[in-house]
Structure formats: C-alpha cells, structure tokens
Rosetta silent file (secondary structure, phi, psi, omega in degrees, C-alpha in Angstrom):
SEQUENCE: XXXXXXXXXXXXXXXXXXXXXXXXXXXXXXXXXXXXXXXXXXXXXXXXXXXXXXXXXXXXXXXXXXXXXXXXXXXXXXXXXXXXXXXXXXXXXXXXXXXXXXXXXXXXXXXXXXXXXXXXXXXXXXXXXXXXXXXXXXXXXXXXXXXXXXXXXXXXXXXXXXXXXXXXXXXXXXXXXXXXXXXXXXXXXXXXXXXXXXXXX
SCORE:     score description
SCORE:     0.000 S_00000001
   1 L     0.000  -37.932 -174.833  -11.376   15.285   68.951 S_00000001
   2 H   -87.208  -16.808  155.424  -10.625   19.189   69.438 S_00000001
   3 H   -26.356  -69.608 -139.406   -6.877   17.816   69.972 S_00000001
   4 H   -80.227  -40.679 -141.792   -6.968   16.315   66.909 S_00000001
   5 H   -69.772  -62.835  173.256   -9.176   19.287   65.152 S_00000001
   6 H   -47.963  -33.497 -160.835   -6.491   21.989   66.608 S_00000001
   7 H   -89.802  -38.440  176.614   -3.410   20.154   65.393 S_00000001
   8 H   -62.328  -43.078  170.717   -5.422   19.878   61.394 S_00000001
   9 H   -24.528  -84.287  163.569   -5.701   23.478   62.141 S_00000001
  10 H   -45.599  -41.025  143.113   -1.797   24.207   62.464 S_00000001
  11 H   -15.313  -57.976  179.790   -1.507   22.118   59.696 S_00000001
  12 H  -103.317   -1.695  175.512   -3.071   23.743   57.416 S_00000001
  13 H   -75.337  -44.406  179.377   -2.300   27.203   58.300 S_00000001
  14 L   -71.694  -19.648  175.358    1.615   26.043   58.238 S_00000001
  15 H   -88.652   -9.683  169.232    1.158   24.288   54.509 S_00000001
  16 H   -91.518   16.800 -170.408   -0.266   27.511   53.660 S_00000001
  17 H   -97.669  -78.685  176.281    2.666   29.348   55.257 S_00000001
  18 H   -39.715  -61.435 -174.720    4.715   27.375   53.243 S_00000001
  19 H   -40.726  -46.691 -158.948    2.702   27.589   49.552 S_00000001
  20 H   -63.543  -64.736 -141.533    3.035   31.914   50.155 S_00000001
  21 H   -90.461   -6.626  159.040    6.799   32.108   51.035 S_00000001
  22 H   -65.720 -103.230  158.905    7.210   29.309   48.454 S_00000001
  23 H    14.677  -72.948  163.440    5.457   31.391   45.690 S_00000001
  24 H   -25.871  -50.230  174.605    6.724   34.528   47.346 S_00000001
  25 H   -61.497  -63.355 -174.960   10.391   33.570   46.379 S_00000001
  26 H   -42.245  -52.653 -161.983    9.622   32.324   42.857 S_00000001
  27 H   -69.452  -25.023  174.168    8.151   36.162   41.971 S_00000001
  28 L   -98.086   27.128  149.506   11.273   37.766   43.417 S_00000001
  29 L  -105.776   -1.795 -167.441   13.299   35.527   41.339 S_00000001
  30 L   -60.542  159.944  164.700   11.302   36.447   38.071 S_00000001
  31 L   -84.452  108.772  170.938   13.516   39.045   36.028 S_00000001
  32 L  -100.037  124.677  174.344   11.824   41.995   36.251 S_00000001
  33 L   -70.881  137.243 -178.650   12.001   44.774   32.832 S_00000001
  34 L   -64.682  -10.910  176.187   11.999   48.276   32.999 S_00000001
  35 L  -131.992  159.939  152.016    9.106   49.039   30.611 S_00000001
  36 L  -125.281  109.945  179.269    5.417   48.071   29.856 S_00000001
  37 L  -174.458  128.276 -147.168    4.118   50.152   27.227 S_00000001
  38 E   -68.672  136.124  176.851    1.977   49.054   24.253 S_00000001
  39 L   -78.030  120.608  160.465    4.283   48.927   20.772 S_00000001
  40 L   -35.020  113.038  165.636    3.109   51.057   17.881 S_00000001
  41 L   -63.324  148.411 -179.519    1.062   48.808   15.054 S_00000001
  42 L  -136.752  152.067  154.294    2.548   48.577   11.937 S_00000001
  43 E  -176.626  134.985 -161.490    2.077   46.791    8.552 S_00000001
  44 E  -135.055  165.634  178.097    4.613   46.707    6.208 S_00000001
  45 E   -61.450  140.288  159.813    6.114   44.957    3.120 S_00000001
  46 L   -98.120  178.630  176.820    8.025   41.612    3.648 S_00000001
  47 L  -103.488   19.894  136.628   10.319   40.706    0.983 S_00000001
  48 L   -50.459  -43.740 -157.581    7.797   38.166    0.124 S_00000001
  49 L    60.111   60.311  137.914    5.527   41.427   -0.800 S_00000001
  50 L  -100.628  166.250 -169.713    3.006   39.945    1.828 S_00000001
  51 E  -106.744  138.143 -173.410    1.708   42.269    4.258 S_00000001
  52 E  -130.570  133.048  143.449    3.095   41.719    8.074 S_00000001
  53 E  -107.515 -168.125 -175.594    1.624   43.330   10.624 S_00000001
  54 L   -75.151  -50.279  160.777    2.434   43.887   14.627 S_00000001
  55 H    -6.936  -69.635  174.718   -0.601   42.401   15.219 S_00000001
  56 H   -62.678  -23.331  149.462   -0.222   39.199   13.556 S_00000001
  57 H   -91.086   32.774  174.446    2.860   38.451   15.580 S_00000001
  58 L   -62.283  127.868  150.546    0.507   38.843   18.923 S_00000001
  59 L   100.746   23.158  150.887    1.424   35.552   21.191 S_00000001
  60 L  -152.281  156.590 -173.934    5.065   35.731   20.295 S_00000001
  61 L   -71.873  169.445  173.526    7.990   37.833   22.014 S_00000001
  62 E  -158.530  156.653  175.582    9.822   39.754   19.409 S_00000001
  63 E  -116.870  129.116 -166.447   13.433   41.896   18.794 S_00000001
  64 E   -96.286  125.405  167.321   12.093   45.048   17.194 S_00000001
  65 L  -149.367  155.974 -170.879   15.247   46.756   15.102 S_00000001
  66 L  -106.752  101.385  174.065   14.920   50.028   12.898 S_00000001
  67 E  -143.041 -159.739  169.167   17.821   49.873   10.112 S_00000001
  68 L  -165.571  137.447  179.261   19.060   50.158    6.474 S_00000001
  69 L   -41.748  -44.042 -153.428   21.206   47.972    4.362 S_00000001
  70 L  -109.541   33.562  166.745   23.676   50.261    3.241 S_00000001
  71 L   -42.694  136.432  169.150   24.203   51.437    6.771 S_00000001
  72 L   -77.922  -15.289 -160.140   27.882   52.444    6.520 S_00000001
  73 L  -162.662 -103.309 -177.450   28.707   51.525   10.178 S_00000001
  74 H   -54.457  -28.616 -160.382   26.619   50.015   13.142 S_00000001
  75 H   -70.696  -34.962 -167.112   23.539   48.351   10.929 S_00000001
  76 H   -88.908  -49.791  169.269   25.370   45.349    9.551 S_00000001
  77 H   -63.947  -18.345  126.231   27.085   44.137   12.839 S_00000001
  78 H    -6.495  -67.272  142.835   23.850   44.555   14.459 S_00000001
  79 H    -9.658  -66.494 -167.773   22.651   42.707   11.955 S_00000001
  80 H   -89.800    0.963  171.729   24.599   39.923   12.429 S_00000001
  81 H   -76.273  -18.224 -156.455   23.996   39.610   16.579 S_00000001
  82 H   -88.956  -27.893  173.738   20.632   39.369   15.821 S_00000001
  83 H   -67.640   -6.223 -153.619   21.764   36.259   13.685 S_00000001
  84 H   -92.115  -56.770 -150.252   23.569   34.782   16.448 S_00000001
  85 H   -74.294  -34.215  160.526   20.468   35.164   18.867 S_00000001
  86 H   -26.440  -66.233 -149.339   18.561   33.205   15.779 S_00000001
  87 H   -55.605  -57.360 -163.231   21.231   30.595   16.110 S_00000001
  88 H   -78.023   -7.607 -172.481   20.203   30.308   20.178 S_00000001
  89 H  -101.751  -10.740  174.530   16.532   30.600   20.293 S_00000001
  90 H   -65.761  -44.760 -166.763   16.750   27.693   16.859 S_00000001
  91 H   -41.274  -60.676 -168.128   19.155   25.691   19.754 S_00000001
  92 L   -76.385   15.517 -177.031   16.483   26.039   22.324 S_00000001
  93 L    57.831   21.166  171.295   13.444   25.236   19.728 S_00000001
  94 L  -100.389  -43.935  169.710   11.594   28.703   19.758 S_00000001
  95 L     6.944   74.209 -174.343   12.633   29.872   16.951 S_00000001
  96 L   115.364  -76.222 -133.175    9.504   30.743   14.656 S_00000001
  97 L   -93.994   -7.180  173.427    7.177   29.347   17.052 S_00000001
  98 L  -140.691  -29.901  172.385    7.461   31.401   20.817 S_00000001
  99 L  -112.474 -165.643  176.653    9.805   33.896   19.116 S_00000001
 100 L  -168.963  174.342  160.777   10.675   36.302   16.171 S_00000001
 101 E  -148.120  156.457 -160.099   12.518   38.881   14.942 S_00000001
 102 E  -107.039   68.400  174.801   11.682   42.340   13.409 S_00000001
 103 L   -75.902  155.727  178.928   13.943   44.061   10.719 S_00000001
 104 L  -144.598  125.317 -171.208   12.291   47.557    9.550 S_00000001
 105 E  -107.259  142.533 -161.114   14.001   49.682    6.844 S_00000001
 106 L  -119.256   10.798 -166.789   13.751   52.935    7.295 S_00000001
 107 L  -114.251   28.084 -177.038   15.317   53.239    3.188 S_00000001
 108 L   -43.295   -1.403  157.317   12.805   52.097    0.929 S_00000001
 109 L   -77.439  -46.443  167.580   14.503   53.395   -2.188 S_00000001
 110 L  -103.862    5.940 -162.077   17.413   51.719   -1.941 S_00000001
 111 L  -121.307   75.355  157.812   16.240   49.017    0.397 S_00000001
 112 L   -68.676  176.995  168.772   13.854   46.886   -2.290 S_00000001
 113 H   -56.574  -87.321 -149.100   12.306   43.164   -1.972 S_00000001
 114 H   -56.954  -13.411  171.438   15.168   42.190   -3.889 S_00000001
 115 H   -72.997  -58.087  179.192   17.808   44.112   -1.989 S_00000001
 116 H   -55.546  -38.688  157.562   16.300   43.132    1.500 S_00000001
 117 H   -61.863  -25.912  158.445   16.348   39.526    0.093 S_00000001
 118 H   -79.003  -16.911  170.941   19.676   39.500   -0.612 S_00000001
 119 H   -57.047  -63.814 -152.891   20.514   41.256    2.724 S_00000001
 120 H   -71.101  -27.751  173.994   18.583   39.384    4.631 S_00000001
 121 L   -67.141    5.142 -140.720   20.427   35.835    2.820 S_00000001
 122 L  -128.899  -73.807  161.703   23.479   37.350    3.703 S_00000001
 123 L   -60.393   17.238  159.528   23.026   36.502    7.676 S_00000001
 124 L    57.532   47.053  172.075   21.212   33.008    7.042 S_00000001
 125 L   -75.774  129.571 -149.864   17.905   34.596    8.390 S_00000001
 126 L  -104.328  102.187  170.434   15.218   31.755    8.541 S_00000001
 127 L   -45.062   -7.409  170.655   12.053   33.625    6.973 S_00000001
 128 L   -48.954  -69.273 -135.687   10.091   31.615    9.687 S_00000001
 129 L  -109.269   -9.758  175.037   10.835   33.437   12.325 S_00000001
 130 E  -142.914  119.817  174.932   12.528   37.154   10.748 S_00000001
 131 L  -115.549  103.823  155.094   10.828   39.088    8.739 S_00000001
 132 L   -22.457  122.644 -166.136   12.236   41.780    6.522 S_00000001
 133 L  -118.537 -177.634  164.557   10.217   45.053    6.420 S_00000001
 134 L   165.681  122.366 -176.920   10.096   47.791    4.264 S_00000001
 135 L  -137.209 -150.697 -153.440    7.124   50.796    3.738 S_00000001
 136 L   -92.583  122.219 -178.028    6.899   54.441    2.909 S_00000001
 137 L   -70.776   15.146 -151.610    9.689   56.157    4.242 S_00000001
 138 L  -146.986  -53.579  151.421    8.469   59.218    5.938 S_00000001
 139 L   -62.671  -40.767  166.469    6.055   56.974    7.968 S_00000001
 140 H   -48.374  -30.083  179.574    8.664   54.449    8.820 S_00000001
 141 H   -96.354   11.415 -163.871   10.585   56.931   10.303 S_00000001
 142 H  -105.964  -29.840 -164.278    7.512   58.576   12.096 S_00000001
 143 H   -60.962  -58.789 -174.595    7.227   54.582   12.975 S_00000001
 144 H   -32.012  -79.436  143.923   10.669   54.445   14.539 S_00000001
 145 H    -3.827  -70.748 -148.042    9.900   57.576   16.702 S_00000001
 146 H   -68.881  -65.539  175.666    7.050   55.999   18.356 S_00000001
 147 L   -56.915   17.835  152.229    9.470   53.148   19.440 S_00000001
 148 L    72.803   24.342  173.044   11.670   55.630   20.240 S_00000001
 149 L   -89.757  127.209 -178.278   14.473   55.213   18.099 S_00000001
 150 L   -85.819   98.255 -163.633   15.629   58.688   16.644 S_00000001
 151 L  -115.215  120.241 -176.703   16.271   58.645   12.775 S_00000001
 152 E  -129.887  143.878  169.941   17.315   61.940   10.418 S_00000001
 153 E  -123.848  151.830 -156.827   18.426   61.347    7.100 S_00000001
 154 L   -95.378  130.985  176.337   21.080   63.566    5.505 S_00000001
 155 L   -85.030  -21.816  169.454   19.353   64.832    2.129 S_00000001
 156 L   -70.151  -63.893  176.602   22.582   65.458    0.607 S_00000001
 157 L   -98.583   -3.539  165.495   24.035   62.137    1.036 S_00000001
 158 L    79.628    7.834 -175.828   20.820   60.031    1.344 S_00000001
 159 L  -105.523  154.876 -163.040   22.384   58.352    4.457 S_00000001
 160 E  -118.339  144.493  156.801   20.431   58.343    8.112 S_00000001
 161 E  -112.796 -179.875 -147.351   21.646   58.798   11.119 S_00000001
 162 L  -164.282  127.451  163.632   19.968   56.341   13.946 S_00000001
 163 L   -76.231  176.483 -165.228   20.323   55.072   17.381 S_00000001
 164 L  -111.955   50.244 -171.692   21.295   51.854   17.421 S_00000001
 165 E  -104.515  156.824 -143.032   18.471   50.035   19.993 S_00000001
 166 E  -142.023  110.955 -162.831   17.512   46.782   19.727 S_00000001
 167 E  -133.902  139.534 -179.292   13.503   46.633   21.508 S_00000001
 168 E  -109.129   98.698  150.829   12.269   43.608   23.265 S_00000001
 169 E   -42.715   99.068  167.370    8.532   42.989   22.645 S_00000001
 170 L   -45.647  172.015  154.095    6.245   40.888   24.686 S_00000001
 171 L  -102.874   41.633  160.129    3.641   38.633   23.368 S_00000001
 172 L  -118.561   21.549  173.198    1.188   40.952   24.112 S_00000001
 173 L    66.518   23.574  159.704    3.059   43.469   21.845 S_00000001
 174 E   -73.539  133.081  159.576    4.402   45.685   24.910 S_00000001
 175 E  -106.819  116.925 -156.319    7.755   46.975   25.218 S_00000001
 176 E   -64.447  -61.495 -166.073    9.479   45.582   27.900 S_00000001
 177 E  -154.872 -152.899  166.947   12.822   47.008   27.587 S_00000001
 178 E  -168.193  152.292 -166.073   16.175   47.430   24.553 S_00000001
 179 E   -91.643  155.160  173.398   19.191   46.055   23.913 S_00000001
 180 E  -104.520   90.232 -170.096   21.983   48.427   22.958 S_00000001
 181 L   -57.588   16.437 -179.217   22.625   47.229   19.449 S_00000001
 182 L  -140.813   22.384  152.265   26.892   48.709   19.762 S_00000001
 183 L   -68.143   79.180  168.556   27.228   46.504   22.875 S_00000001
 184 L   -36.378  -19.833 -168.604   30.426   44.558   22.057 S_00000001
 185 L  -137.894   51.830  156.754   29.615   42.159   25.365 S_00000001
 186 L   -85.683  128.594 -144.157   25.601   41.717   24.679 S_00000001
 187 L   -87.074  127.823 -165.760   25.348   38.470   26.115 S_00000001
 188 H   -82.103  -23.601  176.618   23.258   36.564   23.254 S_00000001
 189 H   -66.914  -44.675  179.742   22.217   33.762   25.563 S_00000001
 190 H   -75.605  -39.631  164.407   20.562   36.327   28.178 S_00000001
 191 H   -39.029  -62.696  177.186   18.597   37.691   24.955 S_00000001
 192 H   -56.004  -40.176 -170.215   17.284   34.237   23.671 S_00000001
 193 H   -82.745  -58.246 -166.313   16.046   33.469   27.943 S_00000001
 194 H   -57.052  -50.991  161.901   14.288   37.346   28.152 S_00000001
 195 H    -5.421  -68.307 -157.341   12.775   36.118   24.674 S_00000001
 196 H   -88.405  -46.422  167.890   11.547   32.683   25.536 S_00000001
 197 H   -42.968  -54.104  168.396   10.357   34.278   29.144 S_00000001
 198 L   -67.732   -7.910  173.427    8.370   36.878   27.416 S_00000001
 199 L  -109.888   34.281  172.593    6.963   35.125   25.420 S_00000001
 200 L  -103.085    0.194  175.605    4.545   33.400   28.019 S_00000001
 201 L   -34.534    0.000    0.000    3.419   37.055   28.840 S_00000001
C-alpha cells in the first residue's frame, strides 16, 4: 500500500510538473506590448450626430487615429490602411463585434457630418465597426495630446501639422502600444491578430 501510495505521489507531483512548464511556455509565447496606460475618455460627434464615447466601446480592442480630411499628405493613405485592416478583421469575423476603429478630426470647421460622411464613404468604412469623430477643436487637440499625438495648426493656412501614430487600445480602454501610420511595410495581418488578441483583455 505505501508502494502504491508513493508511486500516486510521483504521479501527481510529475502531472503537475507538466501542467506549470506546459502553461509556463504558453505565457512566454503570448506577444507581449510595450504599454499599459489607461486611454483618455472622450465623447464626440459621429457623423450620425450621435454621441460616441470611449467608454461605450469598453469590451472591444480599438485603432485610435487623430486626423483631418483635407490632410494634404500622410492622413488619406493612413486612411486607407486602416481600410485594409477593416477588410482583415471583416475576413476573420471581428469586425464590429471584438473590434473597432477610431477616426478623430482634429478640423471641425472644415471636417462636418457631411464632409466626414463623404470621407469616410470614400474608403468603404462599415459604420458598424468605424466611427467618424468630430468635436470642438481646441479640445480635440488637447484630446490628441493626452494620447500623445502632437498636433499645431498653422493659423495662416488653417492646415495642422501631426504625427502620424496609429494607437492600439485594449478592451479595457488601455493603450497597449502604436502603429506608425507612414510605415510603407505595416504588416496589416499582424494588426488585425494584436486586435483580435486584445480584445480578450
């Protein structure tokens, strides 16, 4: 009997050997992000004229981007990666429902509902799942700041200048980490996976 007792022993100490360095492996295969740090609330116009706040997209990852339509140069091809990573998180079914995306105009003079609706139609943006923004301009860009994108507008020519970051939101509204929105080789596929991973967070 203490044979048999000893040997259940070793048993279970070795399947419990196993479960940790099983386990163990999985967490150092997770992709780990360079930031945790709670994202500034907002609520802003959609070009519905419904009110969206950060809140309200709690329990889904999100791509956070700071722009303006009549960006002269980086805003519109931007613009359109962020359609492409639509296109892969619709492929993969998240689309709307574990993810989202965030446009925020930082031009609300020239960047109306009806401008931002034609903008936003212009990239086949699925109103599930991307929502057009648009507020007071002097807080939007105060907004921006907090998420640490840096935006001065030229008073002369009414044009801003802006980095160009792209910031990936948990669904606990943290910010993990950001895409370099003038990355010719951002891989859109690697976007769509930190997405659908974050947004079990």
């Amino acid at each position: 009997m203490k044979k048999n007792g000893f040997r259940l022993v070793v048993m279970v100490l070795l399947l419990g050997l196993i479960v940790y360095f099983g386990l163990t492996l999985l967490k150092g295969n997770e992709k780990q992000y360079p930031m945790s740090k709670a994202a500034p609330e907002f609520q802003l116009e959609n070009i519905d004229g419904a009110q969206v706040s950060l809140s309200q997209l709690q329990g889904k990852a999100k791509l956070v981007y700071f722009f303006y339509a009549t960006c002269p140069d980086v805003c519109l091809p931007t613009t359109y990666t962020l359609s492409k990573v639509q296109d892969a998180l619709a492929k993969k079914g998240a689309f709307g429902t574990k993810a989202s995306i965030v446009s925020i105009s930082f031009d609300p003079t020239k960047d109306t509902r009806p401008a931002l609706n034609e903008f936003a139609g212009r990239y086949h943006a699925d109103p599930k799942g991307w929502f057009f923004l648009r507020g007071d301009e002097k807080k939007t860009i105060e907004l921006a700041e907090k998420y640490g994108v840096m935006v001065v507008k030229d008073d002369k020519t009414g044009t801003f200048s802006h980095s160009n970051a792209i910031l990936l939101v948990d669904s606990s509204n943290k910010i993990r980490s950001f895409y370099n929105g003038n990355d010719p080789d951002l891989n859109i596929d690697e976007v769509a996976e930190d997405l659908i991973r974050l947004s079990k967070s």
